[in-house]
C-alpha positions as CSV (number, residue, x, y, z in Angstrom):
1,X,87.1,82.6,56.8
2,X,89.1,83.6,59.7
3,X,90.7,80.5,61.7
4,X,91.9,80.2,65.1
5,X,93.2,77.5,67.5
6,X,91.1,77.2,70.8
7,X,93.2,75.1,73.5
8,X,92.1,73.7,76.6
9,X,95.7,74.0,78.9
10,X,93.2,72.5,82.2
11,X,93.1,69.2,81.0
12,X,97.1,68.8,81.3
13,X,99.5,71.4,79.6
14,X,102.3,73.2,81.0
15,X,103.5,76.7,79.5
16,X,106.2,75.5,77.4
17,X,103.7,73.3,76.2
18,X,101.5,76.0,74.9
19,X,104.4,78.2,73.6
20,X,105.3,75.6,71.5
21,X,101.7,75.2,70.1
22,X,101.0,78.7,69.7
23,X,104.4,79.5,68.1
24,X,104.2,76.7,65.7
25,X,100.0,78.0,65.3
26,X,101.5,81.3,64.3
27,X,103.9,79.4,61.7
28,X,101.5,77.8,60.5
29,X,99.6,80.7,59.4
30,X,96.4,80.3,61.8
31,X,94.9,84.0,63.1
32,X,94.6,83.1,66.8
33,X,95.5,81.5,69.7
34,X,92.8,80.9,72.2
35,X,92.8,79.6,75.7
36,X,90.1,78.0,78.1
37,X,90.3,80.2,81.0
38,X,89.5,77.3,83.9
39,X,91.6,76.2,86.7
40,X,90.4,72.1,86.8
41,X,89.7,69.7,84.0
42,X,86.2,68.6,83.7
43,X,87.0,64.5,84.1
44,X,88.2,62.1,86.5
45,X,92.0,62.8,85.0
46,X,93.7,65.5,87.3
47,X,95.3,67.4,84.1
48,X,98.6,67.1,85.2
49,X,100.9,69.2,86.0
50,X,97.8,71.3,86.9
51,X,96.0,74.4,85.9
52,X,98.2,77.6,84.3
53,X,95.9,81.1,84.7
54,X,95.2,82.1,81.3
55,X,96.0,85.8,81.6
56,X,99.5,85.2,82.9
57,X,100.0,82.9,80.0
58,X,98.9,85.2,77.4
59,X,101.0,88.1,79.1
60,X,103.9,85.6,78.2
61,X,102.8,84.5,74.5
62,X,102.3,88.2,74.2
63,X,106.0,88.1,74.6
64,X,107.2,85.4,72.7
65,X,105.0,86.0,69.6
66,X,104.4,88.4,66.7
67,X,101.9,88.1,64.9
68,X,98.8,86.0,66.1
69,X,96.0,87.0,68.1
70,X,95.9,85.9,71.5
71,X,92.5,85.8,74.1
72,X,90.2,83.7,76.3
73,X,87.2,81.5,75.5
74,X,86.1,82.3,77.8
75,X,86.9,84.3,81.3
76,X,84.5,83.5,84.1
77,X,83.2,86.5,85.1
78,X,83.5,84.9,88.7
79,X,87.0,84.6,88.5
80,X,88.1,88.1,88.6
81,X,87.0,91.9,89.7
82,X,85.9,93.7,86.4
83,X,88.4,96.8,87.3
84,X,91.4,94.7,87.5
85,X,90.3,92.6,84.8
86,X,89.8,95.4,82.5
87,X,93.8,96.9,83.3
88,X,95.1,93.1,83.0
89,X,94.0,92.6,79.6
90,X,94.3,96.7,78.7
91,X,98.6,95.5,79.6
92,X,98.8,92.2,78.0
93,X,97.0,94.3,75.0
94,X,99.9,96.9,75.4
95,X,102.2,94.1,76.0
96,X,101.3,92.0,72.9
97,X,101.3,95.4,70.5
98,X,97.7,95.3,70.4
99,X,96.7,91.0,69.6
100,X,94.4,90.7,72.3
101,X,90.8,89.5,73.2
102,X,88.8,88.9,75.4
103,X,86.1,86.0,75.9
104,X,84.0,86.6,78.8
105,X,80.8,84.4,80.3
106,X,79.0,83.9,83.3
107,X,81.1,80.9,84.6
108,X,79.3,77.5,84.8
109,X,81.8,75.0,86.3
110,X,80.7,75.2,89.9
111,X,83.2,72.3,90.7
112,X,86.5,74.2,90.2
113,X,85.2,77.1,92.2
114,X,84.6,74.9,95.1
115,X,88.1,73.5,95.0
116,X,89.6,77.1,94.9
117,X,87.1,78.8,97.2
118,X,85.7,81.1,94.6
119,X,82.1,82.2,95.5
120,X,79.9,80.7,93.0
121,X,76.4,82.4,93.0
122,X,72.8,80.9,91.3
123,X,72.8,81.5,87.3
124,X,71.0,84.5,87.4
125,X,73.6,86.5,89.8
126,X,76.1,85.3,87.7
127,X,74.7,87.0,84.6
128,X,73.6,90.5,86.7
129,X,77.7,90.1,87.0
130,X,78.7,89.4,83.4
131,X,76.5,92.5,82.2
132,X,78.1,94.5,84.8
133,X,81.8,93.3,84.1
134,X,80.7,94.2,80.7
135,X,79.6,97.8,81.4
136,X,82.5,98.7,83.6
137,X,85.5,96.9,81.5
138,X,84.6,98.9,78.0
139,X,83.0,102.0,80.2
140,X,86.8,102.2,81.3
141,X,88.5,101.2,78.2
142,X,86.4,104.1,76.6
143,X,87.4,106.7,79.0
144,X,89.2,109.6,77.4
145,X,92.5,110.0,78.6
146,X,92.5,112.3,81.5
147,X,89.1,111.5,82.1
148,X,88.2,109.3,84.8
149,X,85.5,106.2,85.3
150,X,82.5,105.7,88.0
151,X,79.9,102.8,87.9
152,X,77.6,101.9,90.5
153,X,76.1,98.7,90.4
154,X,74.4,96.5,92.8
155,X,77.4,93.7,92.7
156,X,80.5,96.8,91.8
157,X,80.8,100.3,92.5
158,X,83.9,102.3,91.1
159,X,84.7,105.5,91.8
160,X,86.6,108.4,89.6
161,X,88.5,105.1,88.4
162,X,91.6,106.7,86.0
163,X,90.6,104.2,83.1
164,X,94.5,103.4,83.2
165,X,96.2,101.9,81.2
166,X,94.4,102.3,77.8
167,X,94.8,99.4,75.8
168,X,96.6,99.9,72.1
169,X,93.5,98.5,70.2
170,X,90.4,101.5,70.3
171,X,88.4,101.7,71.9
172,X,89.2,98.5,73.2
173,X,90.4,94.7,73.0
174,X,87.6,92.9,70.8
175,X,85.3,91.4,73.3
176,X,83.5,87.7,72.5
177,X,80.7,87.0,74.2
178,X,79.3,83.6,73.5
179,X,76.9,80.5,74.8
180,X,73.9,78.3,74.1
181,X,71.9,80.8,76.6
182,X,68.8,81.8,74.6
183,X,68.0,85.0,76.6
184,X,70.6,87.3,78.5
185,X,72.8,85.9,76.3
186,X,72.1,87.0,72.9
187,X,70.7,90.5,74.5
188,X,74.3,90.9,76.2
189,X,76.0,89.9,72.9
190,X,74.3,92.7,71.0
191,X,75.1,95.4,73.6
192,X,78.9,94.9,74.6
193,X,80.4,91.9,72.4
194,X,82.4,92.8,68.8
195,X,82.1,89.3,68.3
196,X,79.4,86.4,69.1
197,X,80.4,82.8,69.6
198,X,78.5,79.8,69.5
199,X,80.8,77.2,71.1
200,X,81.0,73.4,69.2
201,X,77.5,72.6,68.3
202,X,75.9,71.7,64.8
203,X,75.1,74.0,62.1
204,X,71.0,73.8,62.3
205,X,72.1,75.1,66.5
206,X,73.9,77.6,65.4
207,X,72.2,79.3,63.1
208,X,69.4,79.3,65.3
209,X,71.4,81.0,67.6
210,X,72.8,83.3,65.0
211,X,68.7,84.3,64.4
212,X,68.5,85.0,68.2
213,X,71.6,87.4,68.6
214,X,70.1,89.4,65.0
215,X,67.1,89.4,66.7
216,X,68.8,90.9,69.9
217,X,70.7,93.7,67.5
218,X,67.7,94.6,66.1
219,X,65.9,95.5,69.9
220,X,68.6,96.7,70.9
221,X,69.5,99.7,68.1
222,X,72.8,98.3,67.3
223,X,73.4,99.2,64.0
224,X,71.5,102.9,64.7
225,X,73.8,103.2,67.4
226,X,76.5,103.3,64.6
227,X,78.3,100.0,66.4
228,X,80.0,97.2,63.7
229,X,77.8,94.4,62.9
230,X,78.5,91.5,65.2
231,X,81.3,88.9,63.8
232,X,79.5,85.4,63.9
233,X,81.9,83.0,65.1
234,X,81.6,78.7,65.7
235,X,83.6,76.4,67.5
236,X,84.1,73.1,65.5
237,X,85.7,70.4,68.0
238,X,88.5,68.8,65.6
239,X,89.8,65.1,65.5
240,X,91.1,64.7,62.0
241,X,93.6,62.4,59.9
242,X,95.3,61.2,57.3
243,X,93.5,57.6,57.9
244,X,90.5,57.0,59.4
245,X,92.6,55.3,62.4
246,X,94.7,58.6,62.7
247,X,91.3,60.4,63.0
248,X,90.1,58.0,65.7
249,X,92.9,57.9,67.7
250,X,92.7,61.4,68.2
251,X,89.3,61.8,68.9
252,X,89.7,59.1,71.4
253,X,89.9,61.7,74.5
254,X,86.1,62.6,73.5
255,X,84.4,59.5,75.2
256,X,85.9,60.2,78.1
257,X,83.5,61.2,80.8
258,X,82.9,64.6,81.2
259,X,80.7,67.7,82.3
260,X,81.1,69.6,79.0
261,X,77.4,69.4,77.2
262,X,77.1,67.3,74.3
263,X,79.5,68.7,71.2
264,X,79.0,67.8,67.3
265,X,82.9,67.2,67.0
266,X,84.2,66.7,62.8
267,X,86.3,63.5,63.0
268,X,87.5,62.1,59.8
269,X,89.3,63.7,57.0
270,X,90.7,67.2,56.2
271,X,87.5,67.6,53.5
272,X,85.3,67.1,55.8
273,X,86.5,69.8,58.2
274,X,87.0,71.8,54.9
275,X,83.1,70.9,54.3
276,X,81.7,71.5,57.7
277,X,83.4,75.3,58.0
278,X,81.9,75.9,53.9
279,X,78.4,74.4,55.8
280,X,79.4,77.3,58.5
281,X,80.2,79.9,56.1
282,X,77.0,79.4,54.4
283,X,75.1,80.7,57.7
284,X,76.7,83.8,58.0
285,X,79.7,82.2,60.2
286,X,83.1,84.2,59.3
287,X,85.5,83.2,61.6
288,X,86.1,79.4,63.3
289,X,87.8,78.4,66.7
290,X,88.9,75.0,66.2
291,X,89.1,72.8,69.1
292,X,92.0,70.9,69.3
293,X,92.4,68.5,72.1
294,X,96.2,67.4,72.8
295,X,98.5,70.2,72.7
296,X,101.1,67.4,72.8
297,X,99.7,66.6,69.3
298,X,101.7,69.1,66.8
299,X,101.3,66.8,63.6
300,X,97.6,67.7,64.1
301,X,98.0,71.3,64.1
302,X,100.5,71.4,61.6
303,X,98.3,68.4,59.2
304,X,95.4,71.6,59.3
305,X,97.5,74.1,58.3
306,X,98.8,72.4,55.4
307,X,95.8,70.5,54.4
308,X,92.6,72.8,55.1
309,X,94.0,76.4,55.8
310,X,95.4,77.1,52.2
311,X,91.8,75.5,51.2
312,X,89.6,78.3,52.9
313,X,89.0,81.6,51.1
314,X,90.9,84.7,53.0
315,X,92.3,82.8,56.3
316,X,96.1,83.9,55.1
């Protein structure tokens, strides 16, 4: 089972804050470090000092680290033109020696694009973006070198685009694509994604889920194509302790109000993470983005990756 660390740096975290977490992560012996890409917390609390754009931070932790995988769950697909997207995360790619991902949805948090003035169009515009974001980004990190790139879409139209710079990874960063949609999801999954996510919900959800996105491979041609079976991935929201009040106190911040859908977090003990990722595994998940709330909390990450990590077949 492959483990990562999935942070959310909206809800108050400043960049030293998440070099410190991703550093000790990568000590630690965890595979990734992965960001929320959103720029306002979902609660009444302001997430002080404020928002830090997730692709400038990874371009610094690409930096600063060596070893540990570094992306987004996810990007909004609002938030950014897929040309300049697709060259931001080609160089943090370059930048990071080839560590990077990148999680990409629709965008669903119309409240943050309000505040920033970011057009935020009706659901179904937003996924006629995504699948072309999807098309163009690995249509240009595809490109042979010397070759150039032209889309034409009814939301973005490129032109002999140079497809510069290539990326180290070929033909391209992994891409996650991920999300309780039971439609364009799955089908948008099984075209463009290396990886499927199904964020913090219970096993019986995910697996149905899982079913859906096979279901999508198989329409689809995937594996005809010649294309890498899909990696199955879960996030598991994390409050765990040595004592049951440990485990409480951290999963204190889940009551507070929110507009995140209903999760199925795992508070308690470090077997009974160990249990629900072997309940994971057992559906054909093989790699977990844990959820961990406080990035102030380091005991936390550090009580994981000496209590659990070493317990999990293949995560060193």
């Amino acid at each position: 089972m492959r483990v990562s660390v999935f942070t959310e740096p909206h809800r108050g975290a400043s960049y030293d804050d998440q070099l410190r977490f991703a550093r000790l992560a990568e000590a630690g012996g965890y595979e990734g470090f992965f960001r929320a890409d959103h720029y306002q917390s979902m609660g009444d609390d302001p997430g002080l000092p404020g928002p830090t754009d997730a692709w400038l931070t990874l371009a610094a932790l690409a930096r600063e680290t060596t070893r540990i995988r570094l992306g987004t769950l996810v990007s909004s697909a609002t938030f950014r033109l897929p040309g300049p997207l697709a060259v931001m995360v080609a160089q943090v790619d370059r930048m990071s020696g080839g560590r990077v991902e990148l999680g990409i949805g629709a965008g669903w948090y119309e409240r943050e694009h309000t505040s920033y003035g970011i057009p935020f169009p009706a659901v179904g515009e937003r996924f006629d973006r995504l699948a072309e974001q999807l098309e163009v980004i690995t249509g240009l990190w595809r490109t042979p070198p010397g070759g150039t790139f032209s889309f034409s879409g009814d939301h973005y139209r490129l032109v002999d685009a140079p497809a510069l710079p290539k990326p180290v990874q070929v033909p391209g960063p992994p891409v996650i694509v991920g999300g309780r949609g039971p439609k364009r999801t799955p089908e948008l999954a099984a075209r463009y994604a290396d990886e499927f996510n199904m964020p913090f919900k219970s096993v019986e959800e995910t697996a149905e889920a899982y079913e859906r996105v096979r279901e999508a491979c198989d329409r689809t041609g995937r594996a005809e194509s010649g294309r890498a079976p899909l990696t199955l991935s879960a996030g598991i929201v994390v409050a765990i302790g040595r004592t049951d009040a440990e485990a409480r106190r951290r999963a204190a911040p889940l009551h507070v109000r929110s507009a995140l859908p209903p999760e199925d977090p795992v508070v308690g003990s470090p077997a009974q993470l160990i249990d629900r990722i072997g309940q994971f595994a057992a559906i054909g998940t093989t790699r977990v983005h844990l959820r961990l709330i406080d990035l102030a909390d380091l005991d936390h990450l550090e009580l994981i990756a000496a209590e659990v990590l070493p317990r999990l077949d293949g995560t060193r």
